[in-house]
ZAMARGU-4260 file (C-alpha; in steps of 0.2 Angstrom, whole numbers, plus 5000, padded with zeros to 4 digits):
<rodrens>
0) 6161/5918/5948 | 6166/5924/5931 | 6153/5930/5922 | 6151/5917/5906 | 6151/5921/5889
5) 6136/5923/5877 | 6131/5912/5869 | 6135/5911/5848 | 6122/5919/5837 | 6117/5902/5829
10) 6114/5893/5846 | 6105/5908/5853 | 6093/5904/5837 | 6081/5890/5841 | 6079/5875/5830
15) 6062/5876/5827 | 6065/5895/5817 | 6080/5888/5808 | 6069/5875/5801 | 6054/5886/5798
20) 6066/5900/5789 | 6073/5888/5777 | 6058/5879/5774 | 6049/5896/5769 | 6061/5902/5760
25) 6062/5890/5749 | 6044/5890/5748 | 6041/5908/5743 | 6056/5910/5729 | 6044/5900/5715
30) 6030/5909/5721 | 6040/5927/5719 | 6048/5921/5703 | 6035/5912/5693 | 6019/5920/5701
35) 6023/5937/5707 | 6037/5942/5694 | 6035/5947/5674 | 6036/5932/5663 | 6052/5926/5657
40) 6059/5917/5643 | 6062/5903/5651 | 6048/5895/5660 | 6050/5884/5672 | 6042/5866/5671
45) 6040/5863/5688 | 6033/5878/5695 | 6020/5879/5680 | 6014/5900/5679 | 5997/5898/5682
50) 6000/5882/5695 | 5994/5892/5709 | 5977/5899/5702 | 5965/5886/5706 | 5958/5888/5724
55) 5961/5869/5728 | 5982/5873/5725 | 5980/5890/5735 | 5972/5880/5749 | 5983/5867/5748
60) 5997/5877/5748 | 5988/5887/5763 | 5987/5871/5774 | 6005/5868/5769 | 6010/5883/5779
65) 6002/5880/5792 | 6008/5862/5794 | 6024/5868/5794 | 6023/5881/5805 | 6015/5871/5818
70) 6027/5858/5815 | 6041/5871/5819 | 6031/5877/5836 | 6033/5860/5841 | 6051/5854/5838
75) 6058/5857/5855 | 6044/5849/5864 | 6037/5835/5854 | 6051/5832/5839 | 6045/5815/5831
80) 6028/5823/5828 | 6033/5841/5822 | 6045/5832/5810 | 6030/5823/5805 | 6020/5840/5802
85) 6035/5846/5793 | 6036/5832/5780 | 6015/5834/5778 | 6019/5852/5774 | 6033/5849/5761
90) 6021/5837/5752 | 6006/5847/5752 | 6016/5861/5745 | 6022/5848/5731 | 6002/5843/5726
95) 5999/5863/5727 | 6012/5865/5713 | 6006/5849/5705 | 6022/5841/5701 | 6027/5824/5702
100) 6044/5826/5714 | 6050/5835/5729 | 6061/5849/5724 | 6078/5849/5734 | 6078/5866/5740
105) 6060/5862/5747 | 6067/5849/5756 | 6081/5858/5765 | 6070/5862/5778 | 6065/5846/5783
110) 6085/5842/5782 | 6087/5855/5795 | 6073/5849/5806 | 6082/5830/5805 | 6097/5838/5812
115) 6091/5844/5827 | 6081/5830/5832 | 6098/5821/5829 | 6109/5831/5840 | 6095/5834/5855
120) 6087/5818/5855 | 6091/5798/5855 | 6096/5788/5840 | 6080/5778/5841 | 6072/5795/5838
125) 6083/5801/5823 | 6085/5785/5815 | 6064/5784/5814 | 6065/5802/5808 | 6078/5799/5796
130) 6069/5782/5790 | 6053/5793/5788 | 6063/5806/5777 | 6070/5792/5765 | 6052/5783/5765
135) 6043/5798/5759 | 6055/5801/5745 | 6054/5783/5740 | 6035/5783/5739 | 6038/5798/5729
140) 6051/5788/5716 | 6038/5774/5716 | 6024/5784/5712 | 6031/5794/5698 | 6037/5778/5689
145) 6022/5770/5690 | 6012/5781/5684 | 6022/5796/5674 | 6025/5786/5658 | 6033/5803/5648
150) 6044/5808/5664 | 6061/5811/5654 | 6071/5820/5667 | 6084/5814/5682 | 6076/5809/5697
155) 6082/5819/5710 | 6078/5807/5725 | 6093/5799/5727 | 6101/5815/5729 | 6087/5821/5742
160) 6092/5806/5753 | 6111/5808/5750 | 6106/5826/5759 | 6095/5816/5772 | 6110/5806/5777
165) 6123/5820/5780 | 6110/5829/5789 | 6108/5814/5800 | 6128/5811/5800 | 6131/5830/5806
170) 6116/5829/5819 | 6123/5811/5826 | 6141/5821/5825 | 6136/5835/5837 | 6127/5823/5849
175) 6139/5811/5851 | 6151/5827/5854 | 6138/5834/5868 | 6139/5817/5876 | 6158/5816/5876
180) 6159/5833/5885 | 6148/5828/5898 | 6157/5814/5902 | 6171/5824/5904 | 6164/5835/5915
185) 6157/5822/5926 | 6172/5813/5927 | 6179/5829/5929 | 6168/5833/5945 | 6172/5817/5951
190) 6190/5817/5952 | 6186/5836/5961 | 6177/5826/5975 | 6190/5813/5977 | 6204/5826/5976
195) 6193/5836/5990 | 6190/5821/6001 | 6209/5814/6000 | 6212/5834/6005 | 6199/5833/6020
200) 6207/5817/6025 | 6225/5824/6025 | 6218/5842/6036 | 6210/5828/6047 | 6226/5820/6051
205) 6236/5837/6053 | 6221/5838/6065 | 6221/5821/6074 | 6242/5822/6074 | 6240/5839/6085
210) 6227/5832/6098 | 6240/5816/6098 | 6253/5830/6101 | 6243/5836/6116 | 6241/5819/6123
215) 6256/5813/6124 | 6266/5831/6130 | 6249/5831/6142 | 6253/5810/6148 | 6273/5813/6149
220) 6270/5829/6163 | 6257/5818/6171 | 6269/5805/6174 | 6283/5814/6179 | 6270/5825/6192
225) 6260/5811/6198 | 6270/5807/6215 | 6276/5826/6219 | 6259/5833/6211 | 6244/5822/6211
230) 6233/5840/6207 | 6241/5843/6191 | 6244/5826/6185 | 6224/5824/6187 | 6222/5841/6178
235) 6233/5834/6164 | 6224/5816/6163 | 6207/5826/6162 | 6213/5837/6148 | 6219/5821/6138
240) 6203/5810/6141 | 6194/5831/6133 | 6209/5830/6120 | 6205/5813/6113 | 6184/5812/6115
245) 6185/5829/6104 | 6196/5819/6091 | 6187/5803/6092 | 6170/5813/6089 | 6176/5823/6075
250) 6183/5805/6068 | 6167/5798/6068 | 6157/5813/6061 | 6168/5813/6047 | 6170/5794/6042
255) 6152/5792/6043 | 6148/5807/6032 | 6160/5800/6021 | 6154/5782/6021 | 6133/5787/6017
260) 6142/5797/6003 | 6150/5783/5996 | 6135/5772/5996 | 6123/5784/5991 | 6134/5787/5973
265) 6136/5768/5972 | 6158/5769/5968 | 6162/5763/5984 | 6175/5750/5979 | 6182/5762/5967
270) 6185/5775/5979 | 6190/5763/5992 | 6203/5757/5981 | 6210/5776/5980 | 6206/5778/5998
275) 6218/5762/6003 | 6232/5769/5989 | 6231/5785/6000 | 6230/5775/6015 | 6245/5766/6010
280) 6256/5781/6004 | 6249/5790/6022 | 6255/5774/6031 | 6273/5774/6022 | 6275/5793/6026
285) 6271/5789/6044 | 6284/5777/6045 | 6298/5791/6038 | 6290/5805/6049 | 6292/5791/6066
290) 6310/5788/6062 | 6314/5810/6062 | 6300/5812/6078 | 6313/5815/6090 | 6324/5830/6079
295) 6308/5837/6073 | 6300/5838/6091 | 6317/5847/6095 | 6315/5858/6078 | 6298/5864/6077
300) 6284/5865/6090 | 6266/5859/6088 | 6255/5872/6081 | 6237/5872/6081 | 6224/5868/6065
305) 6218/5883/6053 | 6202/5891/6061 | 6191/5905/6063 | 6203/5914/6072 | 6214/5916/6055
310) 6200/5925/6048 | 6206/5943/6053 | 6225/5938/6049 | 6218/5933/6032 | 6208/5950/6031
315) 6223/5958/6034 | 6233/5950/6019 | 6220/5950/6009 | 6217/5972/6009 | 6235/5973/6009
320) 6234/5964/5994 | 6219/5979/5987 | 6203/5969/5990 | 6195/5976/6005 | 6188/5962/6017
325) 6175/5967/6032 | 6176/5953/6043 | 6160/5955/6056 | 6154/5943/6070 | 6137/5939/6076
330) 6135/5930/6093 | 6142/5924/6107 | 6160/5917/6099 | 6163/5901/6107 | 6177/5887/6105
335) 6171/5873/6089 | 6177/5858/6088 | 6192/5857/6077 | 6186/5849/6061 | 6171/5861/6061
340) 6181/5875/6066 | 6192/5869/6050 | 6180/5867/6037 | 6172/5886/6041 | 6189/5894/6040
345) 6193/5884/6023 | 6175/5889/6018 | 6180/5909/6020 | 6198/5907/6011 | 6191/5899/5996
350) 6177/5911/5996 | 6187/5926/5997 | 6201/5921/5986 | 6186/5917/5974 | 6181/5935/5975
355) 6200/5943/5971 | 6200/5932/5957 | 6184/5933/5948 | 6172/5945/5954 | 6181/5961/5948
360) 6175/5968/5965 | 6185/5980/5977 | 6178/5973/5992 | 6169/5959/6001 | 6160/5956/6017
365) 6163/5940/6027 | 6148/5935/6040 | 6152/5925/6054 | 6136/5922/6067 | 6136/5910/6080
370) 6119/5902/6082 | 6114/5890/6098 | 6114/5875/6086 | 6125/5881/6073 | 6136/5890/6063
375) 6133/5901/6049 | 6144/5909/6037 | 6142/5922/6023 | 6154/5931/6010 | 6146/5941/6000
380) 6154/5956/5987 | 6146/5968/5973 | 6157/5963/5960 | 6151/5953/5942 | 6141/5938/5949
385) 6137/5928/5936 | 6141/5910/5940 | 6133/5897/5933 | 6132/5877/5931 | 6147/5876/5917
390) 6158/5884/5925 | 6176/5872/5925 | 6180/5878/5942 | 6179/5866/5958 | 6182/5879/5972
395) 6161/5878/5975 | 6161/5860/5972 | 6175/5858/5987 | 6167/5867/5996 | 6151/5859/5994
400) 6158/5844/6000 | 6166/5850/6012 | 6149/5856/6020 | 6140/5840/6015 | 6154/5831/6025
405) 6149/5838/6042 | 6130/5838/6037 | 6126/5856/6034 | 6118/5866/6021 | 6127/5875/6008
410) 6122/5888/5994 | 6132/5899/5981 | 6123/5909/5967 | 6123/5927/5961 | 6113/5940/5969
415) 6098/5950/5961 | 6106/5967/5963 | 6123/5960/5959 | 6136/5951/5964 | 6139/5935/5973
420) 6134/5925/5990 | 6142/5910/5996 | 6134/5903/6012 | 6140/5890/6024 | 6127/5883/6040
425) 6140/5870/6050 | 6130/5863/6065 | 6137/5861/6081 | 6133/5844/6091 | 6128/5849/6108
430) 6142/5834/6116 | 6156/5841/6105 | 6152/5860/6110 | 6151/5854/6127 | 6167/5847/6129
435) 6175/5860/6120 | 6170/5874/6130 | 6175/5863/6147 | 6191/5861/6140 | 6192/5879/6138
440) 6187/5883/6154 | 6202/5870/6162 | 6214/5879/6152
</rodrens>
């Protein structure tokens, strides 16, 4: 939620202006110093004094301008074919000056041009661009030999296209770059998911191993009542027939949410190789927590999941801590099923410990409504807002999934008056709600 960073001055500048002030500028310096300016001493050969004074040269250098400056318009949106106007340009303001090569300094621009298209676009792209670039300057080599019989001076070509090919070299640089960092961060936010599901997985089986807990404390009094007390050894067999139809569904919801994820993202059999490593290691910690069942039965007592009923306790904590949280509750609270009761209590901790430690704010408000069909949390706080798609934390992607597990409908942005909104809808399946509140009612 921290607000990022602006952007540097040189990337805030477009490519397309770049081009167009070096391009110009090298364009209008003969004009200022062999046109506009007093005479000197020294003339220069390639910019002749009175090159300019015929209306074909003024018009040709006219079009010129224009070439390029439509040619700069046009860089972001259709590169190949601005660059195209650009070279046009730089040639037409050669056959205003009438001379028989392209000054380097004229040519920067075009540089410029080939670097963007090499950084933003494909290789194919900037490889044509860059083949263009040397071609022109070839023709230009050709012709001048050909036809110049007195030319006595060093060609300057080949160092034009030496410039060509560290514009392209610098350009290719930065795109390769660009592409590395986004495989990192895709990689990045894959790990995230993994490292959230595996987490998921391991709250799930906190979950399943307390309605086990029930079960078996629930089946051991039902068989020691069922001769003296048939009544309460029914009540207990009904409460462990609620306990494991609850876990079962909440099982299912989960694996199957999981399982579309999978196929829809197409890395099924890598993540089912992590899956059975965890699997594995889950298995192995089973078999070391089975041997201590009996001295830990004796040394701690089963404790219910994280849930919604945390949410003033973690109020509490959190003012004492200075961040004031206003906790307030729309409908008619009901029992959730545990993994849905869970995932909105997880939802409110990440999104409040998100707002101590990014938003700057000195207070937050933390919406919980229940709905007939679902249920719909919202934290909200006045602080800097700002978050945005490159931001390196994976609190909103966890979350995310974490709501796309249970098939609900998650969104997180800043707010136009400031600040931040994170919120959660969690439906709640009619059988599930059912059973819940009848085994509230038995208890």
């Amino acid at each position: 939620m921290s607000a990022s960073p602006p952007l540097p001055l040189l990337k805030r500048i477009p490519p397309g202006l770049w081009t167009a002030l070096v391009w110009f500028a090298a364009a209008v310096q003969p004009i200022v110093e062999y046109v506009l300016m007093p005479a000197q001493r020294e003339l220069s050969y390639s910019y002749p004094r009175d090159g300019l004074d015929s209306n074909r040269a003024q018009q040709q250098l006219t079009f010129a301008f224009l070439l390029v400056l439509f040619g700069c318009r046009m860089l972001r949106r259709r590169p190949l074919t601005a660059y195209g106007l650009v070279l046009a340009g730089t040639a037409f303001s050669t056959l205003a000056w009438r001379q028989h090569q392209i000054p380097p300094m004229q040519f920067l621009g075009v540089d410029v041009a080939l670097c963007s298209i090499a950084a933003t676009r494909s290789r194919r792209s900037s490889l044509t661009a860059a083949a263009a670039a040397l071609g022109m300057l070839a023709a230009y080599f050709t012709v001048r030999t050909l036809k110049v019989e007195d030319y006595d001076g060093i060609a300057p070509e080949p160092y034009v296209a030496l410039t060509v090919v560290i514009a392209w070299l610098v350009g290719n640089s930065v795109h390769q770059a660009r592409a590395h960092t986004e495989e990192l961060h895709a990689r990045a936010a894959a790990q995230a998911v993994t490292a959230e599901r595996l987490r998921i997985a391991r709250e799930m089986h906190d979950t399943v191993a307390h309605s086990i807990g029930i079960i078996a404390l629930q089946a051991g009094a039902a068989a020691r009542v069922v001769e003296t007390r048939p009544a309460k050894a029914r009540e207990a067999m009904l409460t462990v027939e609620k306990a494991g139809r609850e876990t079962l569904s909440g099982l299912r919801r989960m694996l199957s949410a999981l399982r579309q994820a999978d196929q829809e993202q197409g890395q099924f059999g890598h993540e089912h190789g992590q899956f059975g490593q965890e699997q594995g290691q889950s298995g192995q910690d089973q078999d070391r927590g089975q041997l201590g069942q009996g001295q830990e039965r004796a040394q701690a007592p089963l404790r219910p999941a994280a849930g919604l009923a945390g949410v003033e306790r973690l109020a509490a904590t959190t003012t004492a801590a200075g961040v004031r949280v206003e906790a307030a509750w729309q409908g008619r609270p009901r029992p959730l099923p545990a993994d849905i009761d869970l995932a909105a209590y997880r939802i409110v901790q990440e999104s409040v410990t998100n707002v101590v430690r990014h938003s700057g704010a000195a207070s937050c408000r933390v919406g919980v409504e229940y709905r007939d069909e679902d249920l719909v949390i919202a934290v909200s706080d006045r602080g800097r807002g700002g978050g945005t798609r490159t931001d390196t934390g994976y609190g909103l992607v966890g979350m995310r999934e974490r709501v796309a597990l249970l098939h609900g409908d998650f969104t997180a942005g800043p707010l136009p008056q400031g600040g931040f909104l994170v919120t959660a809808v969690l439906p709640i399946p009619a059988a599930a709600e059912t059973e819940t509140e009848t085994k509230a009612g038995a208890r």
